[in-house]
Backbone as ProteinMPNN parsed JSONL, in Angstrom:
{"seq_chain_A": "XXXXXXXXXXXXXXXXXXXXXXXXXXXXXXXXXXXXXXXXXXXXXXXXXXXXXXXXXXXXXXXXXXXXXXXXXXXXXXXXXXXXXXXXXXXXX", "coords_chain_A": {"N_chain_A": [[-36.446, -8.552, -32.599], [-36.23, -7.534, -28.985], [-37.627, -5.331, -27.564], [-36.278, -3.088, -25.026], [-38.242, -1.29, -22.191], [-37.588, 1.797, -21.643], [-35.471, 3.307, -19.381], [-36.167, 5.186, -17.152], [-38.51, 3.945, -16.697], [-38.439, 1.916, -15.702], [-37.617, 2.242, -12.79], [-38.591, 1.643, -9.14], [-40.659, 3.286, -7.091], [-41.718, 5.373, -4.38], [-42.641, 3.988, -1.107], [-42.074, 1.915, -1.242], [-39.708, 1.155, -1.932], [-37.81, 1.905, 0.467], [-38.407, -0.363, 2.168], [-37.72, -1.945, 0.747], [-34.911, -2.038, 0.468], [-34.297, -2.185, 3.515], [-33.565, -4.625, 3.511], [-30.499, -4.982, 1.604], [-27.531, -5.72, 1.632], [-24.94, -2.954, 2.37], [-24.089, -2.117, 0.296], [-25.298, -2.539, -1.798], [-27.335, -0.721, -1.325], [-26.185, 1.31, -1.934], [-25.963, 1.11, -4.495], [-28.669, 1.07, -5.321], [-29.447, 3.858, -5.116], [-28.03, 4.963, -6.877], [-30.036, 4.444, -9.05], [-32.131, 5.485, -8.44], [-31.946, 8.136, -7.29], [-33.455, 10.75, -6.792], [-34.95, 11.043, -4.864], [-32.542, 9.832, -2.914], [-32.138, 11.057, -0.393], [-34.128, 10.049, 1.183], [-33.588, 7.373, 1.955], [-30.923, 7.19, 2.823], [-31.07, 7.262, 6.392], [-31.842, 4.471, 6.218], [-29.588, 3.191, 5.433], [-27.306, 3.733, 6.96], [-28.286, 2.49, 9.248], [-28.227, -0.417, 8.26], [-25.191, -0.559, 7.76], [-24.466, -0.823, 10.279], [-25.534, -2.903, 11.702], [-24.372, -4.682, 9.998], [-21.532, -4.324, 10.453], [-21.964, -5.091, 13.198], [-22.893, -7.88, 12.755], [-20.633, -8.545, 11.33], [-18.698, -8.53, 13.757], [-20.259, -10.434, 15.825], [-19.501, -12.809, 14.407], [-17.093, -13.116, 14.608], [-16.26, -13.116, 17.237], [-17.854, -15.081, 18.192], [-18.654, -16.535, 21.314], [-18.072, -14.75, 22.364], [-18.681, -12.301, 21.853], [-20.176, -10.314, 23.595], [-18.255, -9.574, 25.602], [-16.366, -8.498, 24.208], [-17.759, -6.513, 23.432], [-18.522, -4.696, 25.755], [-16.016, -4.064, 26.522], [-15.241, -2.63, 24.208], [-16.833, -0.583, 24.538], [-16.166, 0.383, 27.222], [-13.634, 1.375, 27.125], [-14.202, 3.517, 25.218], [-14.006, 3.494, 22.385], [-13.368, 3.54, 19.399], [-14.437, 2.886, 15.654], [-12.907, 2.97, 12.727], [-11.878, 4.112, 9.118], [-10.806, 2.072, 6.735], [-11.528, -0.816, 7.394], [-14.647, -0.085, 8.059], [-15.276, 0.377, 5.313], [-14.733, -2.134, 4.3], [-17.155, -3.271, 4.947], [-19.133, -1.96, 4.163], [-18.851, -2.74, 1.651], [-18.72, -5.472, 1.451], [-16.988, -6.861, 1.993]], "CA_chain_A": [[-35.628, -7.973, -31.563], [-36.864, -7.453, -28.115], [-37.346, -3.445, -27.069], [-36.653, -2.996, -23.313], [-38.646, -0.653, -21.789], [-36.784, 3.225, -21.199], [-34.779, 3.507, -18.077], [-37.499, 5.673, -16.151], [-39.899, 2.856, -16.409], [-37.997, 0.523, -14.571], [-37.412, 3.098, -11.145], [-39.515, 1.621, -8.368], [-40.844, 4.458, -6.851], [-42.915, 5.036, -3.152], [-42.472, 3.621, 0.077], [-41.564, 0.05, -1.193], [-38.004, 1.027, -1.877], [-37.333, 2.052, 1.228], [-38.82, -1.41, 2.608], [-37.114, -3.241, -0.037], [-33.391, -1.854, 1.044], [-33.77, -2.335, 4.611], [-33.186, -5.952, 3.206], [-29.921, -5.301, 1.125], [-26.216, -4.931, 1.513], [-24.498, -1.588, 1.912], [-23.038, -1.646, -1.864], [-26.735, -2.429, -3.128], [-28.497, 0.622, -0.877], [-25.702, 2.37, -3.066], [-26.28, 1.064, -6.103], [-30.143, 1.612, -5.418], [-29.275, 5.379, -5.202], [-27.695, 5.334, -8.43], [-30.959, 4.719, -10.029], [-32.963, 5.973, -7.061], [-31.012, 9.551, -6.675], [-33.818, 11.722, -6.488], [-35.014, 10.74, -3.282], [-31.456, 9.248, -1.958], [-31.915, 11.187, 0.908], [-34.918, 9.31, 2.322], [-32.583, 6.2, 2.078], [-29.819, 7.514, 3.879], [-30.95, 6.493, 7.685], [-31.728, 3.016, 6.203], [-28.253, 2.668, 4.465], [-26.28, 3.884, 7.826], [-28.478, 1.244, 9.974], [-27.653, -1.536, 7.78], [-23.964, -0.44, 7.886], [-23.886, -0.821, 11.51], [-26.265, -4.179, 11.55], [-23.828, -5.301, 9.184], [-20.713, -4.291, 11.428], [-22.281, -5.631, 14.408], [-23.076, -9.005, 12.325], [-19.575, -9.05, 11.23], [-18.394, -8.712, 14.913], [-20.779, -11.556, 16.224], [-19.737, -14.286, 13.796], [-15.709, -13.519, 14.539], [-15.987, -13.378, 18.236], [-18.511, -15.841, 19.138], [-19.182, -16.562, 22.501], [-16.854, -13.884, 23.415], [-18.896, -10.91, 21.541], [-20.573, -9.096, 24.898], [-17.353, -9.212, 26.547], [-16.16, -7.582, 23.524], [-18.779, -5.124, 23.309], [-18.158, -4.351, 27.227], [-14.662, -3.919, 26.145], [-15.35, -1.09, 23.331], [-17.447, 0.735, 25.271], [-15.656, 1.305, 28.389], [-12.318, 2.051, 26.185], [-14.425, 4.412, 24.466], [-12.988, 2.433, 20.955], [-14.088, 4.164, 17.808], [-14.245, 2.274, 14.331], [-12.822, 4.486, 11.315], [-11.224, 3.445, 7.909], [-10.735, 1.023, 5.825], [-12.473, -1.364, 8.336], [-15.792, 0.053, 7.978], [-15.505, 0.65, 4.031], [-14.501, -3.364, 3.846], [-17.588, -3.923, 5.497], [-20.241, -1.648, 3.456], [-18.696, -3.404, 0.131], [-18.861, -6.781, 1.928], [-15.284, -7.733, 1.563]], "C_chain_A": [[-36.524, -7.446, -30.446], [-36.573, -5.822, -27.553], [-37.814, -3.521, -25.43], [-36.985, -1.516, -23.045], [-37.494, 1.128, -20.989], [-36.815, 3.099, -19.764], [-35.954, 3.885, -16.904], [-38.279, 4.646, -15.642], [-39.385, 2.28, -15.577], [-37.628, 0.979, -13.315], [-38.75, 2.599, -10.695], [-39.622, 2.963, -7.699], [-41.612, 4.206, -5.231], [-41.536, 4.204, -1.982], [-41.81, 2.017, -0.269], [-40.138, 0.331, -1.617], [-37.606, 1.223, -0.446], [-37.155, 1.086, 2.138], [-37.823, -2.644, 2.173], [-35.303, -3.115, 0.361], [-32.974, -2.213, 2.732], [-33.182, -4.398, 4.565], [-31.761, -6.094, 2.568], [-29.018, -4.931, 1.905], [-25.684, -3.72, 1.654], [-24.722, -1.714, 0.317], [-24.257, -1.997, -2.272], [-27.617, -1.337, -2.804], [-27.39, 1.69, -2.044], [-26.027, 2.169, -4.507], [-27.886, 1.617, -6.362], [-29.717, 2.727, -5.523], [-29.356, 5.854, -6.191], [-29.131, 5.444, -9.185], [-32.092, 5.879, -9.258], [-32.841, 7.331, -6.678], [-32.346, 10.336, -6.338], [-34.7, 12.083, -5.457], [-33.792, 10.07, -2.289], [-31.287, 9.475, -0.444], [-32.645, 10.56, 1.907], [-34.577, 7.806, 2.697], [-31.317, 6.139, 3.162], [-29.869, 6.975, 5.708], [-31.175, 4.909, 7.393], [-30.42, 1.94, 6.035], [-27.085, 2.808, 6.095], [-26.913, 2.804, 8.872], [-27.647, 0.22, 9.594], [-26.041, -1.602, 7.852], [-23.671, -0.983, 9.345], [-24.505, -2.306, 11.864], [-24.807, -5.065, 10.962], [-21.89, -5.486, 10.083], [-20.879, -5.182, 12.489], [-22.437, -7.218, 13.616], [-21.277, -9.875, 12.331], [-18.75, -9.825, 13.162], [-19.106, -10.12, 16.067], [-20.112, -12.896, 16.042], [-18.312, -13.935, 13.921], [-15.238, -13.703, 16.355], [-17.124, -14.703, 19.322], [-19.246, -15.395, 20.26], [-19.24, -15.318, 23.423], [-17.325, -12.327, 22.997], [-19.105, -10.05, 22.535], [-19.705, -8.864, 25.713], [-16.373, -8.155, 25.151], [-16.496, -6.298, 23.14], [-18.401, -4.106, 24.222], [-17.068, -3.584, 26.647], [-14.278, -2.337, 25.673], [-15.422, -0.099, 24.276], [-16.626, 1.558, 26.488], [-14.594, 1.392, 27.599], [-12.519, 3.433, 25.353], [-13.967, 4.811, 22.922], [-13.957, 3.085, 19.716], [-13.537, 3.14, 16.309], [-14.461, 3.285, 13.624], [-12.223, 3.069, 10.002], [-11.548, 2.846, 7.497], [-11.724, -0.512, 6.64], [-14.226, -1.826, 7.786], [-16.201, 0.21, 6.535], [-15.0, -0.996, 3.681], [-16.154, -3.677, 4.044], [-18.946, -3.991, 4.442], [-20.052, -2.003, 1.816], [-18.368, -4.555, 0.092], [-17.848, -7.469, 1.512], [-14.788, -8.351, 2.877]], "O_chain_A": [[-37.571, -6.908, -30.806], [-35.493, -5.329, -27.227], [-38.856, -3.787, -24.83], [-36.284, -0.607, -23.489], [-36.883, 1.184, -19.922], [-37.796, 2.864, -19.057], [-36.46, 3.144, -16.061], [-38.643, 4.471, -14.479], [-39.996, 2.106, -14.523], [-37.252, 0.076, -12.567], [-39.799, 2.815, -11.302], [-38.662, 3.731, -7.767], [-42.014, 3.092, -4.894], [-40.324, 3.99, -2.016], [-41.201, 1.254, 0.481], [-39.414, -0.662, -1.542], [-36.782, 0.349, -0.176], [-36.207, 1.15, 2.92], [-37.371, -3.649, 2.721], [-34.601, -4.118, 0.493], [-31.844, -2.436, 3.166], [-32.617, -5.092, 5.411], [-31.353, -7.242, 2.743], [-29.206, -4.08, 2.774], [-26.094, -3.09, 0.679], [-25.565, -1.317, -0.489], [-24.381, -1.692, -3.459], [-28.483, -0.931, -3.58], [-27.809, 2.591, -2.77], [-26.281, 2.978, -5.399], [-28.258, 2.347, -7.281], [-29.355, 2.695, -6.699], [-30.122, 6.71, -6.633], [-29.37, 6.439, -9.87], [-32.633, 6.887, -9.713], [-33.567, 7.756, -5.779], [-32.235, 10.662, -5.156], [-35.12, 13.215, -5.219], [-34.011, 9.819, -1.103], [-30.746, 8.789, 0.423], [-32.285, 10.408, 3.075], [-35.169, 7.162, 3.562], [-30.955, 5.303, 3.99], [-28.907, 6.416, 6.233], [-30.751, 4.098, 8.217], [-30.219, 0.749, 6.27], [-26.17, 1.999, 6.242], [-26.044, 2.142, 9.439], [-26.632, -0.126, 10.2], [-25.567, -2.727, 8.007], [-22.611, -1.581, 9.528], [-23.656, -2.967, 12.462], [-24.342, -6.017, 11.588], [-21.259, -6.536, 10.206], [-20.009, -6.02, 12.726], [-21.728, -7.94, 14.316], [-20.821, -10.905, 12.828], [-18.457, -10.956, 13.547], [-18.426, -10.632, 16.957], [-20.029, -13.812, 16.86], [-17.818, -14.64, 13.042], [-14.201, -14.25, 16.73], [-17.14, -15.024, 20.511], [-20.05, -14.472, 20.39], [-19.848, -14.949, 24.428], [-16.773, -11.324, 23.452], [-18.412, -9.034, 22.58], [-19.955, -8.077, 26.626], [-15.803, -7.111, 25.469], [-15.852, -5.346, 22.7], [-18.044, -2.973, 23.897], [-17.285, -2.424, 26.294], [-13.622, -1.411, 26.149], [-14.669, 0.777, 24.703], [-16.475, 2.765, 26.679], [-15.316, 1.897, 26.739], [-11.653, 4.203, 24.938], [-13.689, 5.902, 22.424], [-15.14, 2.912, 19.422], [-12.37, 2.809, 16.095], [-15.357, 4.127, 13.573], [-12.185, 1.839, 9.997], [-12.762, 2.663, 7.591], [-12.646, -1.006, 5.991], [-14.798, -2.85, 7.415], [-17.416, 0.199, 6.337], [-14.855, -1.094, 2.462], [-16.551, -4.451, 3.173], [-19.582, -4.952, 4.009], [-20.837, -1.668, 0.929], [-17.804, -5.015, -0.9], [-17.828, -8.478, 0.808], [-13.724, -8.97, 2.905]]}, "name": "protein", "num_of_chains": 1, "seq": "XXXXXXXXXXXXXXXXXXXXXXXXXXXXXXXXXXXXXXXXXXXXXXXXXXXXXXXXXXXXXXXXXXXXXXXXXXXXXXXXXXXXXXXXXXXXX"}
């Protein structure tokens, strides 16, 4: 029978998590946390970039051509994104 190594062991630790998340998903900078908690907070500006990367991605690939006139759009409307929206986005639904 094969003995896997105690939980602890397997937490990356240091500067390479923080490196290694600016690469994932919302829902995996959270799941990193989970194991990750006791620094979560030095994660936190990486996890709200990617949220908005990830927003802005979404928004690219549904308006096309037509995104910077969309952008334009927001801005001078002064258009806020709330809800369900932005919680589809960071659990990539």
């Amino acid at each position: 029978m094969i003995k896997l190594p105690e939980r602890h062991s397997l937490i990356i630790t240091g500067d390479i998590v923080r490196i290694l998340v600016k690469f994932l998903d919302p829902i995996d900078i959270i799941n990193v946390c989970k194991v990750y908690h006791p620094n979560y907070k030095k994660l936190y500006p990486i996890y709200k970039a990617r949220v908005a990367t990830k927003i802005d991605d979404w928004f690219r690939d549904y308006f096309g051509n037509k995104y910077d006139d969309f952008r334009v759009a927001m801005i001078d409307s002064c258009a806020v994104l709330t809800g369900s929206f932005i919680l589809q986005i960071m659990l990539g639904e």
